[in-house]
ZANU-514564 format. One line per 4 residues: number of its first residue (from 1); their letters; for each residue x, y, z of N, C-alpha, C, CB. Coordinates in steps of 0.02 Angstrom, whole numbers, plus 50000, padded with zeros to 5 digits. Glycine has a CB too. Layout:
<recs>
NUM> a> X:Y:Z:X:Y:Z:X:Y:Z:X:Y:Z ~ ...
</recs>
This chain:
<recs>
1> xxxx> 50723:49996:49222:50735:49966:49287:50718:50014:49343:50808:49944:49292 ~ 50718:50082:49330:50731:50146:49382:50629:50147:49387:50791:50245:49332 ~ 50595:50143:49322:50532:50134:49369:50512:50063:49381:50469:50171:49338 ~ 50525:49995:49362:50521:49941:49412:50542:49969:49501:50579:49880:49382
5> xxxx> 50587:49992:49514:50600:49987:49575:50578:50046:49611:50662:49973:49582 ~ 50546:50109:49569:50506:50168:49601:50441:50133:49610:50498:50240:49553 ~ 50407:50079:49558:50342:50079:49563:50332:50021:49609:50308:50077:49498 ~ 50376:49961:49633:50366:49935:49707:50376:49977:49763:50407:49882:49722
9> xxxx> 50440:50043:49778:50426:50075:49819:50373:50117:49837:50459:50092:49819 ~ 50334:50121:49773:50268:50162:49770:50211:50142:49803:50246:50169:49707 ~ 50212:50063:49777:50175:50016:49816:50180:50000:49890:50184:49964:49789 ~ 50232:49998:49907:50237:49977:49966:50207:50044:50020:50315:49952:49973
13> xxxx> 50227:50102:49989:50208:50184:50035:50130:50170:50027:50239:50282:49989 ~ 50072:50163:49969:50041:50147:49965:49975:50112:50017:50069:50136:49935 ~ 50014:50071:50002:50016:49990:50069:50020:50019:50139:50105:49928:50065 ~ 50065:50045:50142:50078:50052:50197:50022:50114:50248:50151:50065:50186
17> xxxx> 50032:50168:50185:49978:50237:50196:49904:50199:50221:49964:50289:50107 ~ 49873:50131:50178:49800:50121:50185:49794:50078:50278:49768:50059:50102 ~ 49859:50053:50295:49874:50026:50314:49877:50068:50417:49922:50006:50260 ~ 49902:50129:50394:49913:50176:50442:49837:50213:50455:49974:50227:50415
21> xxxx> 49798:50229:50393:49730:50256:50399:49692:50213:50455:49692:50251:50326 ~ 49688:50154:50426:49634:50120:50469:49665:50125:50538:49616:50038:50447 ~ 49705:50097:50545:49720:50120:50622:49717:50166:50651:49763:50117:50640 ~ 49733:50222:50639:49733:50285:50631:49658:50304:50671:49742:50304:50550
25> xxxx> 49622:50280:50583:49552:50306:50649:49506:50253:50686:49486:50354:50609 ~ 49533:50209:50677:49518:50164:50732:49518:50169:50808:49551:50121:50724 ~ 49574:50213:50803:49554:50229:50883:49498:50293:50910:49628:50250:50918 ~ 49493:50311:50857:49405:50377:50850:49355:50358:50868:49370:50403:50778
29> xxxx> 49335:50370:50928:49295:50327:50956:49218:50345:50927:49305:50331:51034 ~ 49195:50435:50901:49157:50452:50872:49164:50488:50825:49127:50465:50899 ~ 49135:50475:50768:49147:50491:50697:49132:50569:50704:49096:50447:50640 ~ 49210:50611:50680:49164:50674:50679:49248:50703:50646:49116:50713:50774
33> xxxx> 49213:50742:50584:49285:50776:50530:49337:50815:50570:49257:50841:50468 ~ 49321:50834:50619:49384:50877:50684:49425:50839:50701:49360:50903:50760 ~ 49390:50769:50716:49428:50733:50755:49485:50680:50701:49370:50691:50806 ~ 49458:50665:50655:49512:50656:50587:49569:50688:50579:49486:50672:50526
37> xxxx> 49547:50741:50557:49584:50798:50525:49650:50823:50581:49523:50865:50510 ~ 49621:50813:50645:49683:50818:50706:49722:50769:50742:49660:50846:50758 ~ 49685:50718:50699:49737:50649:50697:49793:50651:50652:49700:50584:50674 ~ 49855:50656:50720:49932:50677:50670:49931:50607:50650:50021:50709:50716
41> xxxx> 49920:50548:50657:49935:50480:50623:49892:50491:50562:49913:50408:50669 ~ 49848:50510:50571:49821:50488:50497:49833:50549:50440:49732:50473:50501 ~ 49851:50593:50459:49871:50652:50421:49942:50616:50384:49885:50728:50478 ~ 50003:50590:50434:50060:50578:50409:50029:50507:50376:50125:50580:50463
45> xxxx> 49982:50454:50376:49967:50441:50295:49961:50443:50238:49952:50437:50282 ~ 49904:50497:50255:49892:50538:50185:49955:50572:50141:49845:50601:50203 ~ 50005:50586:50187:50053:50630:50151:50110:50571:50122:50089:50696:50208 ~ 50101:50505:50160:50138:50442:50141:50095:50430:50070:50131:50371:50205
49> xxxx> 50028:50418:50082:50006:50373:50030:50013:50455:49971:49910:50323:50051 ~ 50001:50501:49966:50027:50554:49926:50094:50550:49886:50031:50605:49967 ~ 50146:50552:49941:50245:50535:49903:50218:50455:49861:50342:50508:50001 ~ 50183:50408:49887:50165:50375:49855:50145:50350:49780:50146:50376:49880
53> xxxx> 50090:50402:49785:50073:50419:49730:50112:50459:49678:50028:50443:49743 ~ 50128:50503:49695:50209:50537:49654:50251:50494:49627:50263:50574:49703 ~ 50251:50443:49659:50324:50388:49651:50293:50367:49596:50348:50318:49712 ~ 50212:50333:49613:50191:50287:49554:50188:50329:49467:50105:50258:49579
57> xxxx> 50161:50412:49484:50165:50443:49434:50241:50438:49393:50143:50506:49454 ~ 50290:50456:49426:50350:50448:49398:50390:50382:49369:50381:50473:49440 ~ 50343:50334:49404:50374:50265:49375:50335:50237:49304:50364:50202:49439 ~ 50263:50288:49300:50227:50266:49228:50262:50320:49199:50135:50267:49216
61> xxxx> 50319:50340:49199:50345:50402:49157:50418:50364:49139:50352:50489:49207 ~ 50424:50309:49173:50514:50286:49161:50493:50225:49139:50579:50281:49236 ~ 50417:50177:49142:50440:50116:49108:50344:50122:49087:50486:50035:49168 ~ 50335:50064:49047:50269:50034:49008:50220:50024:49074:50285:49951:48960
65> xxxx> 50165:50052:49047:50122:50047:49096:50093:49972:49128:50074:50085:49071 ~ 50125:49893:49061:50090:49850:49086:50155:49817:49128:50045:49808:49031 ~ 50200:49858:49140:50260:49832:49198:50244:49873:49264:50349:49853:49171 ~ 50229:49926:49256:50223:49951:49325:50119:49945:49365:50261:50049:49312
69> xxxx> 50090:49922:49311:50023:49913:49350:50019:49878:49394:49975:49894:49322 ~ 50017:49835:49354:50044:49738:49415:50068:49759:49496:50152:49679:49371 ~ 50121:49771:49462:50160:49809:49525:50127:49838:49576:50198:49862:49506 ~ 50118:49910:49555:50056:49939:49606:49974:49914:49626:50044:50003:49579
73> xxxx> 49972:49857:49596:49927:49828:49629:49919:49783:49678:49905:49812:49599 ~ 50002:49772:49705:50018:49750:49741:50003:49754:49804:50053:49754:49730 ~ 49996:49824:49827:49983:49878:49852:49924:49865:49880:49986:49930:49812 ~ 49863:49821:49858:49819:49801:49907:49830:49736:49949:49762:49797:49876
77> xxxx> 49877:49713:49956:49900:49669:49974:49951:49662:50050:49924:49657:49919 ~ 49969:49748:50051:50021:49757:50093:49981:49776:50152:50075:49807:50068 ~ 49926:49802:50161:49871:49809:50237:49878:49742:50254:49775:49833:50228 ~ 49851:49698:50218:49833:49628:50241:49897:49589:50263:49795:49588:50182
81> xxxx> 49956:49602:50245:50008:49564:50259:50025:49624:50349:50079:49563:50174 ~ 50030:49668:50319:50074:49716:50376:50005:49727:50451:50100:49821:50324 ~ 49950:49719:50431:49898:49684:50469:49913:49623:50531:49858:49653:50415 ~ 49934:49578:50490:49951:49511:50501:50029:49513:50563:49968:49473:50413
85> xxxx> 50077:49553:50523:50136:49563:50568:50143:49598:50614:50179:49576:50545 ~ 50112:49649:50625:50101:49709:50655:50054:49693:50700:50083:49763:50612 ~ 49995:49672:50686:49932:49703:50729:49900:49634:50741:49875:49764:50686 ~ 49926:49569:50716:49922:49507:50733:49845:49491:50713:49943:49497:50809
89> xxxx> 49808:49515:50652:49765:49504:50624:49765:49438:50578:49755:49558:50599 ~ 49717:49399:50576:49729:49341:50554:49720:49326:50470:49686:49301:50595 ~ 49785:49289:50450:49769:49266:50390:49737:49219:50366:49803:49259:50368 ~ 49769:49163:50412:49746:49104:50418:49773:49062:50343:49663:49111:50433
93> xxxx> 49735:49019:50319:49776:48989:50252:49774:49045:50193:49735:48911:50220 ~ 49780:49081:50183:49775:49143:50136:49858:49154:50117:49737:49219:50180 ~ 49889:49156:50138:49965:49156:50126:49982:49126:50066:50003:49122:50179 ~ 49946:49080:50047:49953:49050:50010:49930:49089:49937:49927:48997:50033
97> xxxx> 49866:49106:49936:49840:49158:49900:49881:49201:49870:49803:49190:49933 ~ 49926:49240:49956:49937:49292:49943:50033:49279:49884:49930:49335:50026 ~ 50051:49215:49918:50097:49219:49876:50092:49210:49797:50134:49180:49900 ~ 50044:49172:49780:50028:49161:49714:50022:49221:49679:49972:49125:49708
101> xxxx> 49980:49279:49703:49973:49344:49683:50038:49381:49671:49936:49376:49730 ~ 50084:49371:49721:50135:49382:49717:50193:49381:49650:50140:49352:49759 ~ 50166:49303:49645:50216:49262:49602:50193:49280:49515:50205:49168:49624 ~ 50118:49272:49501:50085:49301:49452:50113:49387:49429:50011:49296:49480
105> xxxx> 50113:49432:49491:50131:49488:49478:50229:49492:49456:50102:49526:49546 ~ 50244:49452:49462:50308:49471:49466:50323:49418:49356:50358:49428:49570 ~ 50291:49380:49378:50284:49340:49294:50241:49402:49253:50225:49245:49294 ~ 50209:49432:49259:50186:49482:49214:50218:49549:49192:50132:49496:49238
109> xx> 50261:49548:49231:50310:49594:49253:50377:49588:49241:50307:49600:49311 ~ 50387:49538:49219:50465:49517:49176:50470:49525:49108:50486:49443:49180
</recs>
């Protein structure tokens, strides 16, 4: 149960880390590695989507790998939703999609 609930929190930091990047350098108006690298937003991603990754390592260490994959694949799912709430990017009928994915992941996962 202890990595079911590390490896959605894993997901969600994940999610959230790919989620903070793009924005992050979205506001860079010209591509250039200085100007990244001294972006404190996108730095405190990397170190999100990192604890992230830690979490997910430790949760394929507490349960079966075909319970916690699903899971963290969730994880591409959480830009597009937190997109949507946040930054008012459009889903449009996809919700629908996205819950099914949802619902699939959580039946593979029982």
């Amino acid at each position: 149960m202890l990595g079911v609930l590390l490896s959605i929190f894993a997901s969600l930091l994940i999610g959230t880390s790919a989620t903070m990047q793009k924005y992050s350098l979205r506001r860079i108006r010209k591509f250039r590695f200085r100007r990244i690298f001294s972006n404190r937003l996108w730095i405190i991603s990397i170190l999100i989507g990192a604890s992230g990754t830690l979490m997910y390592l430790f949760a394929m260490r507490l349960s079966p790998i075909h319970i916690v994959q699903p899971i963290i694949a969730v994880s591409m799912l959480i830009p597009v939703i937190l997109g949507n709430i946040l930054f008012g990017e459009k889903i449009g009928n996809r919700w629908f999609h996205i819950i099914i994915i949802f619902i699939g992941v959580w039946l593979i996962s029982v």
